[in-house]
C-alpha positions in Angstrom: 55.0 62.7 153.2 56.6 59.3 154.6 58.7 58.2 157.5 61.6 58.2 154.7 61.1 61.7 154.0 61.7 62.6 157.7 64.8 60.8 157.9 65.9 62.1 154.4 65.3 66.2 155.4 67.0 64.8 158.9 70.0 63.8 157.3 70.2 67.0 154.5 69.5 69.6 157.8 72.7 67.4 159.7 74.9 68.2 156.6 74.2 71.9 157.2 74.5 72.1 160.5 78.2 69.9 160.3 79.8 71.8 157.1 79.7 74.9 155.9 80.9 74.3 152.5 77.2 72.6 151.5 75.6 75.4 154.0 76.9 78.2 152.0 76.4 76.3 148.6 72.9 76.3 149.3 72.5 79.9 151.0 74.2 80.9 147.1 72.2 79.3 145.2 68.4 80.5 146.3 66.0 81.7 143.8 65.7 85.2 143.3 62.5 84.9 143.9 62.0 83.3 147.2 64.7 85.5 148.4 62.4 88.7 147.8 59.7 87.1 149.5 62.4 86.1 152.3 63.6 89.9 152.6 60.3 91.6 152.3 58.8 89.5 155.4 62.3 90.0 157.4 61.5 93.9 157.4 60.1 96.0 159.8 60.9 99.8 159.4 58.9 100.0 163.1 60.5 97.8 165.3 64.2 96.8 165.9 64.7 93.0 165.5 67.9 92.2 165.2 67.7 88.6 164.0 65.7 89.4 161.5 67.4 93.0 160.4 70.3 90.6 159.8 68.6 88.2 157.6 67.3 90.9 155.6 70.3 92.6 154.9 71.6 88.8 154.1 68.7 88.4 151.5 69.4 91.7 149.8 73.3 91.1 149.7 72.2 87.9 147.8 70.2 89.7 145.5 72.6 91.6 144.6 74.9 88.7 143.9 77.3 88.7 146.2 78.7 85.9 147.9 77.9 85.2 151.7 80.1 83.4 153.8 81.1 83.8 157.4 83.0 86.6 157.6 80.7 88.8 155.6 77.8 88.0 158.6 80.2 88.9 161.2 80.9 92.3 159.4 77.1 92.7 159.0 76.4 91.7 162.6 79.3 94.4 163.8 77.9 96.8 161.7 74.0 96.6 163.2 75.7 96.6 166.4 77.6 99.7 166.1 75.1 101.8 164.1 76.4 101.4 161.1 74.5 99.7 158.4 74.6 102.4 155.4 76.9 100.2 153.3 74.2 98.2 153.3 70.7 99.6 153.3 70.7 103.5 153.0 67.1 103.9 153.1 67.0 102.5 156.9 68.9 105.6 158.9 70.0 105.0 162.2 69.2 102.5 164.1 68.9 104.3 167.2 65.5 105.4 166.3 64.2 102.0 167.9 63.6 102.5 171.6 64.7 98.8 171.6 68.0 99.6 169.8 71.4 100.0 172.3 74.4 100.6 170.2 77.4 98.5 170.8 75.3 95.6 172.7 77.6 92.6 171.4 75.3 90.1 172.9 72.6 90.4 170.8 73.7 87.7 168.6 75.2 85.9 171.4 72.6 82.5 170.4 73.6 83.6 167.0 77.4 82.8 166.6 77.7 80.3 164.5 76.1 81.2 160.6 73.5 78.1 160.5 71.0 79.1 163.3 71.0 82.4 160.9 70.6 80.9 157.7 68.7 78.3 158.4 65.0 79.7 158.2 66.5 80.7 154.0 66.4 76.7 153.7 63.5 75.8 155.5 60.4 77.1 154.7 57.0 78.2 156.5 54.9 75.3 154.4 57.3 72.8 155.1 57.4 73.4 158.7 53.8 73.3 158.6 53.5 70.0 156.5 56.3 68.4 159.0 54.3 69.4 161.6 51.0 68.1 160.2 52.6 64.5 159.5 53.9 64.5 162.8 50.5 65.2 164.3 49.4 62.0 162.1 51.7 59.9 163.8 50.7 60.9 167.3 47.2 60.0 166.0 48.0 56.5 164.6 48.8 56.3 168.6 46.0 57.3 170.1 43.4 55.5 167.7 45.4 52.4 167.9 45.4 52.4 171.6 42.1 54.3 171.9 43.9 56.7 173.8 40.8 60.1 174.2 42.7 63.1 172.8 40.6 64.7 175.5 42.3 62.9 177.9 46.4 63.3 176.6 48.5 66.4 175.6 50.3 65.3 172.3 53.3 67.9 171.6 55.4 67.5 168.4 58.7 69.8 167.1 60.1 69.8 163.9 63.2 70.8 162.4 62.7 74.4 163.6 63.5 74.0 167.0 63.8 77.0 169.6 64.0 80.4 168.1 64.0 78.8 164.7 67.5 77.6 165.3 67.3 74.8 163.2 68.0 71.2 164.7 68.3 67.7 162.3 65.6 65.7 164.1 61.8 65.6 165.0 59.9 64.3 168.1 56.1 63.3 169.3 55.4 63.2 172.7 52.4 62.5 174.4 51.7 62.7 178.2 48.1 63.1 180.3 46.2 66.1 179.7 46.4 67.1 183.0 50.0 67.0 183.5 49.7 70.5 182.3 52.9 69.9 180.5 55.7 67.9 178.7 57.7 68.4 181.3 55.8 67.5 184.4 55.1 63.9 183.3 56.6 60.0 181.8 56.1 60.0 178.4 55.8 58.2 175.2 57.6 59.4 172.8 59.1 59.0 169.0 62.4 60.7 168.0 63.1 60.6 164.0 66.7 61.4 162.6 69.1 60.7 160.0 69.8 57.4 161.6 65.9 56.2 161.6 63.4 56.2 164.3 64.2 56.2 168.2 61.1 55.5 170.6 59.7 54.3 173.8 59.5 55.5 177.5 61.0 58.3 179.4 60.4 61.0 182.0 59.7 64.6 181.5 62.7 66.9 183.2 60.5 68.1 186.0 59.9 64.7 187.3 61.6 63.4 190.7 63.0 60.0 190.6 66.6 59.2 191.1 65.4 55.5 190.2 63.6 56.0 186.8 65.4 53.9 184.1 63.7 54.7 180.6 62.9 52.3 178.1 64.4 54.1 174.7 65.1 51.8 171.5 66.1 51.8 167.7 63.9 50.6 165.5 63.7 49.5 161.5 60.2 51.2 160.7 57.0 52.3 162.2 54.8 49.4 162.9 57.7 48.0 164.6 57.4 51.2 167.4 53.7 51.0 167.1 53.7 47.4 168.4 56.0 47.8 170.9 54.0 50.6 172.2 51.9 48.2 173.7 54.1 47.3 176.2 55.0 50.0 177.0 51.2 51.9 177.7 51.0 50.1 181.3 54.0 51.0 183.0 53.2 54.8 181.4 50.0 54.9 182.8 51.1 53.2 186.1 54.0 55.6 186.8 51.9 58.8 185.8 48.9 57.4 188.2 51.1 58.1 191.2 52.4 61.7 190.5 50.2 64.4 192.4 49.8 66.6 189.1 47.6 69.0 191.3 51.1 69.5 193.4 52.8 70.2 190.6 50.7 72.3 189.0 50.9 74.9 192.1 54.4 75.0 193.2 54.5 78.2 192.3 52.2 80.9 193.9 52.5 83.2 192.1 51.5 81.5 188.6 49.1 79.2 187.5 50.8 76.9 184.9 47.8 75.4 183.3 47.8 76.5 179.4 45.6 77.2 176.6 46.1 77.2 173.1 44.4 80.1 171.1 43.5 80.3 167.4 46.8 81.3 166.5 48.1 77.7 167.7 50.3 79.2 170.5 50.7 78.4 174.0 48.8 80.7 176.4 49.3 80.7 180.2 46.3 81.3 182.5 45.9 84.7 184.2 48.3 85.7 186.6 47.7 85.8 190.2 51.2 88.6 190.0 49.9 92.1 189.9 49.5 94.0 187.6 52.1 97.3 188.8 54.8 96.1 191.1 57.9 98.5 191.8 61.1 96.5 192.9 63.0 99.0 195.4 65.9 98.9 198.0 69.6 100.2 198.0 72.0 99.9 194.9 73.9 96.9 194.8 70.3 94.8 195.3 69.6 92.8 192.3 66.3 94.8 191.4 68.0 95.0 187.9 68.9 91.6 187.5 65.4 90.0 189.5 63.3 91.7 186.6 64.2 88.9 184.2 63.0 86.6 186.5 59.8 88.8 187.3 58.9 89.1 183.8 59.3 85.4 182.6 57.5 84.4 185.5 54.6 86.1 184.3 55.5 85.1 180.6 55.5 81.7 181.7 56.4 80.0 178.6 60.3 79.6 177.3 61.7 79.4 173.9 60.4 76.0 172.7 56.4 77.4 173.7 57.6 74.7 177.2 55.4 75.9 180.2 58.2 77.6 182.4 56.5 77.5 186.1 58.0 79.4 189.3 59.9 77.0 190.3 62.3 76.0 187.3 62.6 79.7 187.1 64.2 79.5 190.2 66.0 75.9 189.4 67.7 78.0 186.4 68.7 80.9 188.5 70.5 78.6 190.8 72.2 76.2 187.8 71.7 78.2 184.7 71.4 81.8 184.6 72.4 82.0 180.9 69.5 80.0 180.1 67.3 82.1 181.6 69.0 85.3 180.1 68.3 83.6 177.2 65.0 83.0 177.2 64.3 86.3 178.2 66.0 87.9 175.4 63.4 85.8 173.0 61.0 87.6 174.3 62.6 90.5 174.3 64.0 90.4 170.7 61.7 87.4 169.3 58.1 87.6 170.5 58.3 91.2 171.5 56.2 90.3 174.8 58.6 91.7 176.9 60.1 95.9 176.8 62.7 97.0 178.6 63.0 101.1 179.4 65.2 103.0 181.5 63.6 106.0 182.9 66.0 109.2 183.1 65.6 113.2 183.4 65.3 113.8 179.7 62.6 111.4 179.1 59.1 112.9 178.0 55.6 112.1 177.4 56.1 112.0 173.4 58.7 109.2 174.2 56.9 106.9 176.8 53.1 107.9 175.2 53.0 109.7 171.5 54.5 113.1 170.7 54.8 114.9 167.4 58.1 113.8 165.5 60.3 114.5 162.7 60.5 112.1 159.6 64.0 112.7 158.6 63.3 112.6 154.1 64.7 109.8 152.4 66.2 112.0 149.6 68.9 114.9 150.7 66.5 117.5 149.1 63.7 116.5 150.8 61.6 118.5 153.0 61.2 117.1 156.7 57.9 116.4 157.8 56.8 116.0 160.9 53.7 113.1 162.7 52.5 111.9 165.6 54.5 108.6 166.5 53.7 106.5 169.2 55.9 106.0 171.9 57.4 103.0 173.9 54.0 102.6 176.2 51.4 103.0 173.6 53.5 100.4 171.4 53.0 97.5 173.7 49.4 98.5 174.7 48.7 98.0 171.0 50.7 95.1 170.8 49.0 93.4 173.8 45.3 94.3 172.8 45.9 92.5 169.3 47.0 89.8 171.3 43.3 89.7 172.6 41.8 90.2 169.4 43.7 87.2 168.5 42.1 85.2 171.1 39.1 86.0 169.9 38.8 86.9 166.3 41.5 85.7 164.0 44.2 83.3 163.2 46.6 86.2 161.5 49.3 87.0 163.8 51.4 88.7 161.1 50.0 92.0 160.6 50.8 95.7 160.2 50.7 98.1 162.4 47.7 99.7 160.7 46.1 96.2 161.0 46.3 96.3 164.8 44.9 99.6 165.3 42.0 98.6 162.9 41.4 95.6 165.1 41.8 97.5 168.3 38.8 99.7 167.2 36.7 96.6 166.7 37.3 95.4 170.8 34.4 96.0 172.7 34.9 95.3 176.7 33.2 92.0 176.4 36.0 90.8 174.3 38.5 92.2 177.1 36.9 90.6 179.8 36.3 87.0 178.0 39.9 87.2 176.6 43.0 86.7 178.2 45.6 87.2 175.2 49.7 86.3 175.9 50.5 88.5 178.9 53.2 91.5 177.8 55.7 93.3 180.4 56.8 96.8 180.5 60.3 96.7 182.5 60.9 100.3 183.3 64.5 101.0 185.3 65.1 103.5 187.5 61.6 104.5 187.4 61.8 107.2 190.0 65.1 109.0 188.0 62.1 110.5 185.6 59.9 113.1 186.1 56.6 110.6 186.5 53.8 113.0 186.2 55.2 114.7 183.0 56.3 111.2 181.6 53.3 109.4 182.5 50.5 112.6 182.2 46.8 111.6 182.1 47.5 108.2 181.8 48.4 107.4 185.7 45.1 106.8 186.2 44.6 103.7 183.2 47.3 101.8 184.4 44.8 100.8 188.0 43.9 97.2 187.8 40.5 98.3 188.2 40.6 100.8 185.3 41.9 98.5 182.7 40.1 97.5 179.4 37.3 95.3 180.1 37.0 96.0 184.2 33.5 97.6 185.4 35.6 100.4 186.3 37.3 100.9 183.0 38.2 104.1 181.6 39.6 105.5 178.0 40.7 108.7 177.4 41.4 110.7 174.4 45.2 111.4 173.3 46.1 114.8 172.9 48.6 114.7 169.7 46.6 111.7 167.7 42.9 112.7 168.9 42.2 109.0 169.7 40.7 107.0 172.1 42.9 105.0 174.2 42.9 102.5 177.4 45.1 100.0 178.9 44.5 96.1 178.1 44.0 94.4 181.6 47.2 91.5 180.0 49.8 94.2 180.3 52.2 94.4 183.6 54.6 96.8 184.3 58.0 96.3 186.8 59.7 99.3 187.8 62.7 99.3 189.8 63.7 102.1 192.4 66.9 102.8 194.1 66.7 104.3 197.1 70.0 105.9 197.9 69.0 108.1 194.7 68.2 111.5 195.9 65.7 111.9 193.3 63.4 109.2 195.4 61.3 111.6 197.3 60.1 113.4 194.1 58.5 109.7 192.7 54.6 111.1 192.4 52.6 110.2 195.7 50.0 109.1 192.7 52.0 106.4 191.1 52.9 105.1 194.6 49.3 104.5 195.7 49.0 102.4 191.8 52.1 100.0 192.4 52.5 97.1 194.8 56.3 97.8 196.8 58.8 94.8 196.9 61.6 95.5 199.0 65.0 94.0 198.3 67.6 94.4 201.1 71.1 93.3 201.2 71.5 89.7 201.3 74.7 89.0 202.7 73.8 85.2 202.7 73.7 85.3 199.3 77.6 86.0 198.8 78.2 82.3 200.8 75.3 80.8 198.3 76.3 81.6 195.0 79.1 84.2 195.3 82.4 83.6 193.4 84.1 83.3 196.7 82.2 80.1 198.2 85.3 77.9 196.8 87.9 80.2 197.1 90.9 80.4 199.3 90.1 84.1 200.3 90.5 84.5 204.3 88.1 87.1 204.4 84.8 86.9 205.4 82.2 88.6 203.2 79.5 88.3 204.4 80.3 89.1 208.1 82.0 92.3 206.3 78.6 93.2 204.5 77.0 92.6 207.8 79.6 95.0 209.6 79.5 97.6 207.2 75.8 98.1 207.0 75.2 97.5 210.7 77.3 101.3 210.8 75.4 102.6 207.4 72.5 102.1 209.2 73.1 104.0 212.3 74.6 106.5 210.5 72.6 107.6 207.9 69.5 104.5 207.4 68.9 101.7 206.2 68.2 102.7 203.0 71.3 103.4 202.1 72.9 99.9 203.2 75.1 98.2 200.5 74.4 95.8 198.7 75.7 92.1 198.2 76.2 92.2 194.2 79.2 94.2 195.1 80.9 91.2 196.6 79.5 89.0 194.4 82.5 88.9 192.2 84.8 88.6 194.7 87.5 85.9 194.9 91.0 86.6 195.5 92.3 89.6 197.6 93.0 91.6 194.5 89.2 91.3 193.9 88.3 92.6 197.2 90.7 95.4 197.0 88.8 96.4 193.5 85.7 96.7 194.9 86.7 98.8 197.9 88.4 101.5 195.1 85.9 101.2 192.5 82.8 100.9 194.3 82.2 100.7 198.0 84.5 103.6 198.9 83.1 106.2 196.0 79.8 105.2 197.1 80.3 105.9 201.0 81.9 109.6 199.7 78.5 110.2 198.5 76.7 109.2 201.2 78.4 111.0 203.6 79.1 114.0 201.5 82.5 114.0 202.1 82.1 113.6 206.0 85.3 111.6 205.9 85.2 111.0 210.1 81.8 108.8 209.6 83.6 107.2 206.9 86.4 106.3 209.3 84.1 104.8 211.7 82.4 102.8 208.8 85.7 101.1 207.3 88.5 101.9 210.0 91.6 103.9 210.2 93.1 101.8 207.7 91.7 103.0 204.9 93.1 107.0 205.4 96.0 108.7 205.8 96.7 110.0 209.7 97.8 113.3 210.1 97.9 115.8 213.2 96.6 119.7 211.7 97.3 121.2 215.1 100.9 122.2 214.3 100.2 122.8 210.5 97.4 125.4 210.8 96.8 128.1 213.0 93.5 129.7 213.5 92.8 133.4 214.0 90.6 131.8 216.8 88.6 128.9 218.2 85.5 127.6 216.8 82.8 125.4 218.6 82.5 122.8 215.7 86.4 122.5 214.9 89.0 120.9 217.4 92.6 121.6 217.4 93.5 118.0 217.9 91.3 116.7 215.1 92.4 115.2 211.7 92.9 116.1 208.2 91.3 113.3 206.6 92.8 112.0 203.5 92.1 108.2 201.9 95.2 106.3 200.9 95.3 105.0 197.8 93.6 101.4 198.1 94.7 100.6 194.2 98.2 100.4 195.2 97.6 98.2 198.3 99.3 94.8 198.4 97.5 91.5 200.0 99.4 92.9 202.9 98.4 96.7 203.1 94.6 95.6 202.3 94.0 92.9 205.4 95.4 95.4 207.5 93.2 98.1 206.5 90.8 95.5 206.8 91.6 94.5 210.3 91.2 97.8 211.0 87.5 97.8 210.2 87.0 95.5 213.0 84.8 93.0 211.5 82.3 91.9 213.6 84.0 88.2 214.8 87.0 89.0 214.3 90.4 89.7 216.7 91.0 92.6 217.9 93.6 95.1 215.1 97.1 95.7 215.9 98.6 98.9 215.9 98.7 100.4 211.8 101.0 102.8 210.8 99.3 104.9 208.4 101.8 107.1 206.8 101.1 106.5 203.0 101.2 109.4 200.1 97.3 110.5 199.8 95.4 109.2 197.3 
């Protein structure tokens, strides 16, 4: 391979990318052959992927010899989504057999929109990704012996045509930076960029580094030796600049996670072990974000993105702030693309044969087949397995394509040395509404495993035997499990007193602060204040019933006109205070005002036989107006009504509405 072959494949992949006419050409013209191969690696009858279930029904339209274009993807992306894939592979069944599978989730081809970043892996080929790769390894070399630059001493990262995900992009790059930068980003680099318009070189700054002042040193040039010469003058001010960043700073922003990476035999990225615990249960009343902080939890312990990039604490957070679709992202690759990452939902019909293994029925492939019935393994087992191979990986083998029957054979051969020498890539088991299940039942002898100290390769460590398969089992000590717990859910005091004492608690409280941060109403024209409303509201919850059944600030979140507001009174906050105060509609009134109901006298409407202690004559029939047919008007006056804390004193309000 030459530096003309780069910019060659640079210029063909461009094409594809740019116009689908030569895309589609190409996709239509494969050999039969390679398109088997393609298809058979794309399946896996055990595991939902949907990238790769697409691709594979691409392949075998193809080998049937029919067209593709566009609109055929889209109809076989709408029919993975809703289930219905029988017009085009029978033999599969339903797709909601995968625990992984949720029918009529349209985002799980939202990175996939466009047809090349699905086609693209049809054109370019495991060996030529590996060849690219090697040559661009030789460059980096040419570098370092030129310039006697001690591989020991400098992290050299190159990308080819892949990209993230296996996208597909139509250029290459070499960077190197010091070893212990611990990263790409967290250092200036030299660095080479090769595309259909030649070769692109010099001196810039990874994204992680602070300087408002940094001007890079980037040029075009003819051919190699001319970039190789000029990297000359360039070495000094690289060295210089990288001498004064505090890499030992960087490297622990984050508390929680030790950034500093490995590379296994396997060639991929590996982050150190994990100061995060192992069990951690994310609780606090609904309206939170214990949901929508597990992505974060999870990639923190990840800690790696979608390029293989270390992805420390504190661009976790940077994202959150600027770019919350980019993390989504990310975490959906490991959800749907490196499988490092599960994400359950516990509820009351869930079992031990789901969450562990359980005797199932094989539904026959033929309509006059007999059923037949085996022990499958369920969600929990699944990623134990998947993590422990990931040790025996770090250990053993460079194969990191196997079958299932491969993994449990080299799950037998892990002793507890190998657990406790190994780290392997860490795995997360998200598990929602954790304490909606029946834990002991779900869960069974297994509670005890999950302990840090009883994990695979501890001195405590503990196996058991599996009642359905007869085997001998044990947690791998690179497995972490979030839960999350509402609780305002009733079903809280039944979560087992056992799995409490085996989690760490983080509480998440309403954040009203939040709303004037990053809610939809911080540029806004809305004269309302949310977050001394939050504050007002809860400050009554509180005394009322407790704290734990506060509200939370996602529901004003979304908030930014009046109309807004008024939604999230009808929809949310007022169905939600019903329940809490099991229809005690006077503590409701003293929570959101008089505003908000109907006032009218029962004295002259109803008469008793005779007195009771707990009812008075002059008392109210309490009905709610009807908030959906407010106008900006009718809602600040209910609102006034409510006395926000701050606020003026309310007018007299007429409340003489039609019921809702």
């Amino acid at each position: 391979m030459e530096i003309k072959d780069l910019i060659n494949r640079a210029d063909q992949i461009n094409d594809l990318m740019t116009r689908q006419d030569i895309l589609f050409k190409e996709i239509n013209n494969i050999d039969k052959q390679k398109l088997k191969e393609l298809e058979e690696n794309w399946q896996d009858p055990k595991k939902f992927q949907p990238v790769n279930l697409l691709r594979s029904l691409i392949a075998q339209q193809l080998l049937q010899d029919k067209n593709i274009n566009e609109d055929m993807i889209n109809q076989i992306k709408t029919a993975i989504i809703n289930d219905n894939i029988s017009v085009y592979n029978k033999s599969l069944g339903s797709l909601q057999k995968f625990p992984n599978y949720t029918k009529g989730a349209s985002d799980m081809y939202k990175s996939y929109k466009k047809p090349f970043p699905v086609l693209f892996p049809f054109l370019y080929s495991q060996s030529e990704k590996n060849s690219t790769k090697t040559f661009i390894s030789e460059l980096l070399n040419k570098i370092q012996i030129k310039y006697k630059l001690e591989s020991t001493n400098f992290l050299a990262k190159q990308t080819g045509f892949e990209g993230p995900q296996y996208f597909g992009k139509s250029y290459i790059t070499g960077i190197l930076v010091p070893k212990e930068a611990k990263g790409i980003r967290n250092a200036y680099q030299i660095f080479f960029k090769i595309d259909k318009d030649g070769i692109h070189g010099g001196f810039d700054k990874g994204t992680f580094v602070k300087n408002k002042n940094f001007k890079n040193d980037v040029k075009d040039y003819k051919t190699w030796d001319e970039f190789l010469i000029d990297i000359e003058n360039i070495i000094p001010k690289w060295r210089e600049h990288n001498s004064s960043l505090d890499f030992t700073d960087v490297s622990n922003k984050s508390e929680s996670i030790k950034p500093e990476n490995s590379t296994d035999k396997t060639g991929t990225t590996q982050p150190e072990q994990m100061d995060l615990p192992l069990n951690k249960i994310l609780y606090g009343p609904p309206g939170t974000g214990k949901t929508y902080h597990t992505i974060n939890k999870a990639l923190e312990i990840i800690g790696v993105d979608d390029e293989d990039n270390t992805l420390p604490k504190e661009e976790i957070e940077r994202l959150e702030r600027e770019d919350r679709d980019r993390l989504t992202k990310i975490f959906n690759y490991h959800i749907y693309t490196t499988g490092q990452i599960v994400f359950t939902t516990f509820h009351q019909s869930m079992g031990y044969e789901d969450f562990i293994e359980g005797i199932k029925p094989i539904v026959p492939k033929k309509e006059d087949g007999q059923i037949i019935y085996k022990v499958k393994q369920g969600i929990f087992k699944r990623i134990c397995l998947e993590a422990s191979y990931s040790v025996y990986l770090n250990n053993k083998t460079n194969d990191n394509t196997a079958s299932k029957k491969d993994k449990k054979k080299a799950f037998k051969t892990l002793t507890r040395k190998d657990f406790k020498d190994n780290v392997g890539k860490p795995y997360v088991l998200i598990i929602d509404e954790i304490n909606r299940g029946n834990v002991s039942a779900i869960f069974g002898e297994l509670i005890t495993l999950i302990e840090e100290d009883k994990r695979l390769g501890k001195k405590e460590s503990l196996q058991i035997t599996l009642p359905y398969s007869k085997k001998r089992f044990g947690v791998p000590p690179n497995l972490h499990i979030i839960g999350t717990m509402n609780t305002a859910d009733r079903s809280v005091e039944a979560l087992d007193t056992a799995l409490r004492r085996r989690f760490n608690f983080e509480e998440r409280m309403p954040d009203p602060e939040i709303i004037k941060e990053f809610g939809k109403s911080k540029n806004s024209d809305l004269k309302v204040d949310l977050v001394k409303l939050l504050e007002t509201i809860n400050e009554r919850i509180e005394v009322l019933v407790d704290r734990d059944h506060t509200i939370g600030h996602s529901y004003f979140m979304s908030v930014k006109t009046m109309k807004d507001l008024k939604n999230a009174f009808y929809d949310k906050i007022i169905p939600l205070l019903q329940e809490y105060f099991y229809g005690d509609y006077s503590k409701m009134e003293m929570v959101i005002g008089s505003g908000f109901f109907v006032d009218k006298k029962n004295k002259d409407a109803i008469v008793f036989a005779t007195k009771g202690n707990e009812f008075a004559l002059e008392g109210k029939i309490y009905k709610l107006r009807d908030v959906s047919k407010f106008d900006d008007t009718k809602m600040m006056e209910a609102l006034v009504s409510l006395k926000i804390k701050g606020y003026p004193e309310p007018k007299s309000i007429t409340n003489n509405d039609e019921p809702k």
